[in-house]
MMTF fields as JSON, N, C-alpha, C and O atoms, coordinates in Angstrom:
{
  "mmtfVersion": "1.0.0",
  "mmtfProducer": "UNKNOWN",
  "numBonds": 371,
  "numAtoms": 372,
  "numGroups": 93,
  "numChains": 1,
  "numModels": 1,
  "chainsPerModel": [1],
  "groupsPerChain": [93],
  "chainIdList": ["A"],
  "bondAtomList": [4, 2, 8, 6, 12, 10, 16, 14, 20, 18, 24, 22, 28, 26, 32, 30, 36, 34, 40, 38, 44, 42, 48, 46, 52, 50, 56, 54, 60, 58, 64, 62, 68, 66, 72, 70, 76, 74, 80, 78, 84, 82, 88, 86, 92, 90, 96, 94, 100, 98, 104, 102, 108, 106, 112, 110, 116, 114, 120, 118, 124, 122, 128, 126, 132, 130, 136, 134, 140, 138, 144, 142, 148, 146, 152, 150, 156, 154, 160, 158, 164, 162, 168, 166, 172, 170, 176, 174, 180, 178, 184, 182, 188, 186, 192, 190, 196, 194, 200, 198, 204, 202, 208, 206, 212, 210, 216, 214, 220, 218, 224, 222, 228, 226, 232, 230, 236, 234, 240, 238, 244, 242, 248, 246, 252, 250, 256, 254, 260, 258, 264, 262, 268, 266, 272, 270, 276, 274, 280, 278, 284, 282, 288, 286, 292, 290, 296, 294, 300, 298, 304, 302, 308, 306, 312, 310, 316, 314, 320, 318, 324, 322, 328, 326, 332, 330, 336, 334, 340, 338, 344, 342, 348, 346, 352, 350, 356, 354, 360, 358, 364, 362, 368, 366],
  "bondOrderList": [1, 1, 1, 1, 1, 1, 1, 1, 1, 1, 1, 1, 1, 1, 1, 1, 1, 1, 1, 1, 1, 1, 1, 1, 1, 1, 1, 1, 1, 1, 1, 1, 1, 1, 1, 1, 1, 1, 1, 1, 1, 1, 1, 1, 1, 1, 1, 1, 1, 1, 1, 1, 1, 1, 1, 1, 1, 1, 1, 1, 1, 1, 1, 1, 1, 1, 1, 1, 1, 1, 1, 1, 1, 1, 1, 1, 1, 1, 1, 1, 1, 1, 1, 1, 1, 1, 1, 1, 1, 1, 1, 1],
  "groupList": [{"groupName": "UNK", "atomNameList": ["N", "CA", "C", "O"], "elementList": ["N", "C", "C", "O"], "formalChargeList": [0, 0, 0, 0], "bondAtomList": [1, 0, 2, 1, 3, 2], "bondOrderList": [1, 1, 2], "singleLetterCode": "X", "chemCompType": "L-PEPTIDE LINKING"}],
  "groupTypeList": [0, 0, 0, 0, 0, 0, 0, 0, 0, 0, 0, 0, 0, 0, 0, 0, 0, 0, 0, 0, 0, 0, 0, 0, 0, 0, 0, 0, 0, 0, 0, 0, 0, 0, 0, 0, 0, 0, 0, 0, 0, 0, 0, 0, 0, 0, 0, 0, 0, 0, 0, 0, 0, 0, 0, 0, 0, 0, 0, 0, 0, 0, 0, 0, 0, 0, 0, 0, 0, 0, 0, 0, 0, 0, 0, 0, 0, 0, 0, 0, 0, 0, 0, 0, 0, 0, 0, 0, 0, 0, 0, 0, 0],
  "groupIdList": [1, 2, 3, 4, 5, 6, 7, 8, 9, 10, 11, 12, 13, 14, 15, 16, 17, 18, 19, 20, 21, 22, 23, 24, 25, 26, 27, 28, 29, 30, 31, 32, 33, 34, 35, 36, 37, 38, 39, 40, 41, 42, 43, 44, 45, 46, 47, 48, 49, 50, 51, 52, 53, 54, 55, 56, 57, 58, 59, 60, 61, 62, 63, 64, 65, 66, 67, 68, 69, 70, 71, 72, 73, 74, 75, 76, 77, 78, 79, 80, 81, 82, 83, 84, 85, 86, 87, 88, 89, 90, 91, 92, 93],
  "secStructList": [7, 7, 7, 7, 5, 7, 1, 1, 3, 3, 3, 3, 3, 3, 3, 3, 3, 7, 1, 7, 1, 1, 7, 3, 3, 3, 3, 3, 6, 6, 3, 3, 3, 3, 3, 7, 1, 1, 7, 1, 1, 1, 1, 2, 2, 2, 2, 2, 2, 2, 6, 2, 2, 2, 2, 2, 2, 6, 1, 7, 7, 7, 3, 3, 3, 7, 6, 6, 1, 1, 1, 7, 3, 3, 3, 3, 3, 6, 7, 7, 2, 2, 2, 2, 2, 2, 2, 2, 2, 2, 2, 2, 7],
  "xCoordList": [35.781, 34.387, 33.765, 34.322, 32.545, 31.716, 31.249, 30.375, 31.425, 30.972, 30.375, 29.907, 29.629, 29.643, 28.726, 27.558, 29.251, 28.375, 27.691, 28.026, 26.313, 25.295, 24.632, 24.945, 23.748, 23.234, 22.276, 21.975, 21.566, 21.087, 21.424, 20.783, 22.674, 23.613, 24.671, 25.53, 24.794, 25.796, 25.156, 24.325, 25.683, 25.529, 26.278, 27.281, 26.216, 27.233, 26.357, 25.238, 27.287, 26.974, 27.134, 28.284, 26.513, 26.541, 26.277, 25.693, 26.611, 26.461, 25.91, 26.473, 24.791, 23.97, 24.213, 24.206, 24.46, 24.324, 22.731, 22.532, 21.848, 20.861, 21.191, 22.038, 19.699, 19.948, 20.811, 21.049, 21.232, 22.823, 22.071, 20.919, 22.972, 22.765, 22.356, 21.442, 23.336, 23.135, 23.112, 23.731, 22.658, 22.807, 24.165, 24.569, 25.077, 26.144, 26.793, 26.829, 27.64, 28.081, 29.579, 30.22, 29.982, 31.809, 32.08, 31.314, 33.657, 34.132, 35.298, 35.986, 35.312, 35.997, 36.416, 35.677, 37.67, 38.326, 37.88, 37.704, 37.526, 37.381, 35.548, 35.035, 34.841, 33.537, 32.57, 33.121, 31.664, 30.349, 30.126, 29.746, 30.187, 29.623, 28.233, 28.47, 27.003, 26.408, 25.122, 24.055, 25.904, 24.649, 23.35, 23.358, 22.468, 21.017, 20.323, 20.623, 19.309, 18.878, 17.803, 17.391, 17.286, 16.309, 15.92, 17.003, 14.959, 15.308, 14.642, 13.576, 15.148, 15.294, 13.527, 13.344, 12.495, 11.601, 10.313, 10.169, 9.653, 8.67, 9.479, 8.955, 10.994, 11.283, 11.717, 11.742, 11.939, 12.11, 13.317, 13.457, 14.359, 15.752, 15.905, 16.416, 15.349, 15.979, 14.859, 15.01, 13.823, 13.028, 14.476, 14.765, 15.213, 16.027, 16.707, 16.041, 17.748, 18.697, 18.91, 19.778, 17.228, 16.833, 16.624, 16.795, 16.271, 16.03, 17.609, 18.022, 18.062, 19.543, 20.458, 21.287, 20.25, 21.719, 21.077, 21.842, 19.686, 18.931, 19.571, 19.875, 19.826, 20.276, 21.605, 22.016, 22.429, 23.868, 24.593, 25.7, 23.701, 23.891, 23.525, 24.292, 22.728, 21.459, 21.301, 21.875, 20.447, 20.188, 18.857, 18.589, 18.108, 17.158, 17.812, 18.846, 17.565, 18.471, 16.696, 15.553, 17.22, 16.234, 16.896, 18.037, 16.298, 17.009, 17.133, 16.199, 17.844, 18.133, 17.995, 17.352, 18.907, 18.65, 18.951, 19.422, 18.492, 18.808, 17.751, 17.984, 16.97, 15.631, 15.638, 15.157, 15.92, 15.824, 17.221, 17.434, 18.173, 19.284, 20.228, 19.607, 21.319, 22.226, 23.275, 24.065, 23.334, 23.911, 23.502, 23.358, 23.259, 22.221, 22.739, 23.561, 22.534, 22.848, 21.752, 20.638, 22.444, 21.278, 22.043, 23.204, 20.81, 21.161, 20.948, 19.883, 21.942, 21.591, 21.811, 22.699, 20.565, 20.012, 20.956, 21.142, 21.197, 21.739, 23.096, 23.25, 24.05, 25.306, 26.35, 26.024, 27.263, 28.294, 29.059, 28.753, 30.055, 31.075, 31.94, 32.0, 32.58, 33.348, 32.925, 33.343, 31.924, 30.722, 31.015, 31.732, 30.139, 29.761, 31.453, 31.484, 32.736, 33.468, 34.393, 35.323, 34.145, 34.562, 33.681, 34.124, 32.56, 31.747, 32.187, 32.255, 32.505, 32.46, 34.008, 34.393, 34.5, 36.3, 36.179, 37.087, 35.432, 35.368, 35.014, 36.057, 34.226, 34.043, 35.001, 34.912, 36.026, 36.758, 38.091, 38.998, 37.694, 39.225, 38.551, 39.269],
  "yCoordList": [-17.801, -18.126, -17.073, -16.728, -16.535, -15.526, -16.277, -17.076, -16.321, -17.247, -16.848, -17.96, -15.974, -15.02, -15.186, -14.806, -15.787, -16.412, -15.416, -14.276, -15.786, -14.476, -15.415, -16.553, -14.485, -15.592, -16.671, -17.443, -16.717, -17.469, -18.597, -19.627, -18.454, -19.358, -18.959, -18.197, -19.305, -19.424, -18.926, -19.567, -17.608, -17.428, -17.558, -16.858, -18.615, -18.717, -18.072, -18.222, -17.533, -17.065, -17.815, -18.253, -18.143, -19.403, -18.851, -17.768, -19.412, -18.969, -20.399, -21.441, -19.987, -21.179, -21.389, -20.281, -22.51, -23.014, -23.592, -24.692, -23.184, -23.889, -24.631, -24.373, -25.862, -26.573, -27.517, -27.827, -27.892, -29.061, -30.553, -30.959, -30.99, -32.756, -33.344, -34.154, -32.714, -33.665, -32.428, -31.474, -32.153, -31.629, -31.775, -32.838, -30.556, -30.614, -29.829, -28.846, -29.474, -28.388, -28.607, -29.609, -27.712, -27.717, -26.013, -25.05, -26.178, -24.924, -24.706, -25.639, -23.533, -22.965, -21.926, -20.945, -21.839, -20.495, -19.785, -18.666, -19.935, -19.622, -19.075, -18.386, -19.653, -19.601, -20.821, -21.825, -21.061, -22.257, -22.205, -21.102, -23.242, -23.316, -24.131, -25.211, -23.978, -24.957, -25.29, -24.702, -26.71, -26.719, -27.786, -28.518, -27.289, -27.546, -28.045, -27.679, -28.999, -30.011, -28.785, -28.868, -27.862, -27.56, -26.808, -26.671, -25.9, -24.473, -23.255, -23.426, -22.21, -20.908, -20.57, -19.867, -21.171, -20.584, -21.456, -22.613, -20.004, -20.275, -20.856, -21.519, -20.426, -20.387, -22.299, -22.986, -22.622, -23.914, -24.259, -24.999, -23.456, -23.737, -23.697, -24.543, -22.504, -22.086, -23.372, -23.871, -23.614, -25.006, -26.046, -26.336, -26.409, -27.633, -26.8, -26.79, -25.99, -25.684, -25.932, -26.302, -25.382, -25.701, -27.175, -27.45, -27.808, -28.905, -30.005, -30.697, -29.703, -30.486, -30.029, -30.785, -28.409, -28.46, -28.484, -28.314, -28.71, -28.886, -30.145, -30.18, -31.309, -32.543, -32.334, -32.774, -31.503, -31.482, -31.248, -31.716, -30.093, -29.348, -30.22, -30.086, -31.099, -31.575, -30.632, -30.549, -29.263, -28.314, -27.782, -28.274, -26.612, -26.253, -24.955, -24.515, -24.311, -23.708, -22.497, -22.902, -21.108, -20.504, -19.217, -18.855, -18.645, -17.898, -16.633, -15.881, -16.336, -14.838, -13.576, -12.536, -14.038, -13.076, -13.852, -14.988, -12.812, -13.487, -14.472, -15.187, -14.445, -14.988, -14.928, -16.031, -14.239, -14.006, -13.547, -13.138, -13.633, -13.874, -15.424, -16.458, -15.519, -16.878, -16.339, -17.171, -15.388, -15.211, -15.135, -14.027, -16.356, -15.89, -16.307, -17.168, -15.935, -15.896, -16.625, -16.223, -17.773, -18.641, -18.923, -19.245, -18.647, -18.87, -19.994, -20.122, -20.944, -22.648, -22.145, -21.47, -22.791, -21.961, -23.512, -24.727, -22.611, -22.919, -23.89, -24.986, -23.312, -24.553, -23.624, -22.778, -23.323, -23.012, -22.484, -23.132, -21.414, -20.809, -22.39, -22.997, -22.879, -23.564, -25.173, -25.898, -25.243, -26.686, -26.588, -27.33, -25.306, -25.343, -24.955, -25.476, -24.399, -24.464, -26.131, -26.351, -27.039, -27.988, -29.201, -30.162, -28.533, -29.691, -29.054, -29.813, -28.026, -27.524, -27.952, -28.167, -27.948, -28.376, -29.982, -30.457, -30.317, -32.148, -31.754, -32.116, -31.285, -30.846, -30.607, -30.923, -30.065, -29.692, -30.948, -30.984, -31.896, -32.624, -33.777, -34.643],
  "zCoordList": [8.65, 8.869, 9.77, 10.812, 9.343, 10.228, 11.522, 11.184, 12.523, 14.043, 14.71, 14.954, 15.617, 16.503, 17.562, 17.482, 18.632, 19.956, 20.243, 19.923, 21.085, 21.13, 22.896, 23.245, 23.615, 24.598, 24.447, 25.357, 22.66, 22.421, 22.182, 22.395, 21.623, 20.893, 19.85, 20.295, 18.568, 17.666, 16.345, 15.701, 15.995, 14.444, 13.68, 13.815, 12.323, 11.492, 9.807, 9.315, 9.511, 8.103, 6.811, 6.797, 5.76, 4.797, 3.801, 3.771, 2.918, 1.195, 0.41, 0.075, 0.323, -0.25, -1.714, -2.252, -2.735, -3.869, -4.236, -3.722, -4.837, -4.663, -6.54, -7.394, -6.46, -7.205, -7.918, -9.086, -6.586, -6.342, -6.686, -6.528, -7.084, -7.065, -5.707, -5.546, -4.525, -3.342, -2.166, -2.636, -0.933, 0.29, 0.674, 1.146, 0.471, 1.149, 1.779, 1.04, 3.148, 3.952, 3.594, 3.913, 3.001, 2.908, 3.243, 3.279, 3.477, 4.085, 2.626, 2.211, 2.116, 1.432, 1.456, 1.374, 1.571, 2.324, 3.039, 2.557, 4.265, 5.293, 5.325, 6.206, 4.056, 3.962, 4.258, 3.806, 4.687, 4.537, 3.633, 3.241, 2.72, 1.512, 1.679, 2.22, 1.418, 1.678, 0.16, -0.019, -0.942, -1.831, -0.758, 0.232, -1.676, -1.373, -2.895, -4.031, -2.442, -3.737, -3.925, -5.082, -3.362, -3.904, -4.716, -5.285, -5.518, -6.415, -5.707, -5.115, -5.744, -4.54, -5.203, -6.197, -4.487, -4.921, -3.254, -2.86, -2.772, -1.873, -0.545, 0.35, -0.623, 0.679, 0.796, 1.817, -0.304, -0.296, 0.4, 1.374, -0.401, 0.095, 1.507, 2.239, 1.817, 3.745, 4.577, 5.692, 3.62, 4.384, 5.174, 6.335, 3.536, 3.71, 4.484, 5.52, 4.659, 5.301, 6.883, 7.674, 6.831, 8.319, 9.177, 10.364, 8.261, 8.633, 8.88, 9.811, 7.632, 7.412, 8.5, 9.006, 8.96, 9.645, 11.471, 12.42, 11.616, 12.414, 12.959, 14.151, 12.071, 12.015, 12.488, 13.562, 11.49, 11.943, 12.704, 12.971, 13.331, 15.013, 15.883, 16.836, 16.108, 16.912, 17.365, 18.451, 16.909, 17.76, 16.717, 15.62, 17.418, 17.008, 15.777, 16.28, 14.517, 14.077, 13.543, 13.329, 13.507, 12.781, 11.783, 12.067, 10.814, 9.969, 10.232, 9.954, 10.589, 11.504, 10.164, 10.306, 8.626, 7.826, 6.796, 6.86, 5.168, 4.108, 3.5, 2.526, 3.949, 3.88, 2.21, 1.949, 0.846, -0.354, -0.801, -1.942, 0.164, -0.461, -0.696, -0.448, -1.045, -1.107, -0.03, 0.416, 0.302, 1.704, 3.055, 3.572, 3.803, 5.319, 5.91, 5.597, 6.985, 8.599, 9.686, 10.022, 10.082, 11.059, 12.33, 12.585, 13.121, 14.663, 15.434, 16.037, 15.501, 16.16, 17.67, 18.192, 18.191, 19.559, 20.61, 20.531, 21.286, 22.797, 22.463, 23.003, 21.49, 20.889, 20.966, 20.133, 21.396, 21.825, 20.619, 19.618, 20.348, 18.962, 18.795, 17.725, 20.119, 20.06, 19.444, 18.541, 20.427, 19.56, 17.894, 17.223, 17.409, 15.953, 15.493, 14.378, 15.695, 14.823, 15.13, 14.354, 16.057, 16.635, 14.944, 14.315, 14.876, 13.512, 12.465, 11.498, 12.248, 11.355, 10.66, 9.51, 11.691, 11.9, 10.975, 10.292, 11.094, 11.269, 9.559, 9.014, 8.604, 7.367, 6.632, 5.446, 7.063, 6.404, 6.129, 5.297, 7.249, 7.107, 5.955, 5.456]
}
């Protein structure tokens, strides 16, 4: 998994599925997998992303890169490497 504590907080790197049945965060080989209900158009997807893992962190989260790719990089502000691979840990079991 890409992790990389910063003084803001925690960047983790994700590989989005868009146009999924349901919102879901899974880890696959050592990647974030994350589908999304929505279709990659007007910024829809990184809408949900933000919001859902906003929820999942309880933390504030913003899109650092990838903005028009299925590969991005978001920074959940003031949450610790150890916090986010501690939830992230809990996904996988």
């Amino acid at each position: 998994m890409k992790i990389n504590e910063t003084k803001d907080g925690t960047i983790i790197e994700v590989f989005v599925k868009p146009n999924q049945p349901k919102f879901n965060v899974t880890i696959d080989d050592d990647e974030i997998l994350v589908s999304s209900t929505e279709e990659p158009v007007k910024g829809k997807v990184n809408k949900e992303l933000i919001k859902e893992l906003s929820k999942l962190f309880q933390a504030k989260v913003k899109l650092v890169s990838g903005a028009t790719s299925r590969q991005k990089q978001l920074l959940i502000k003031g949450v610790g490497k150890k916090q986010v691979e501690q939830l992230l840990h809990k996904l996988r079991l």
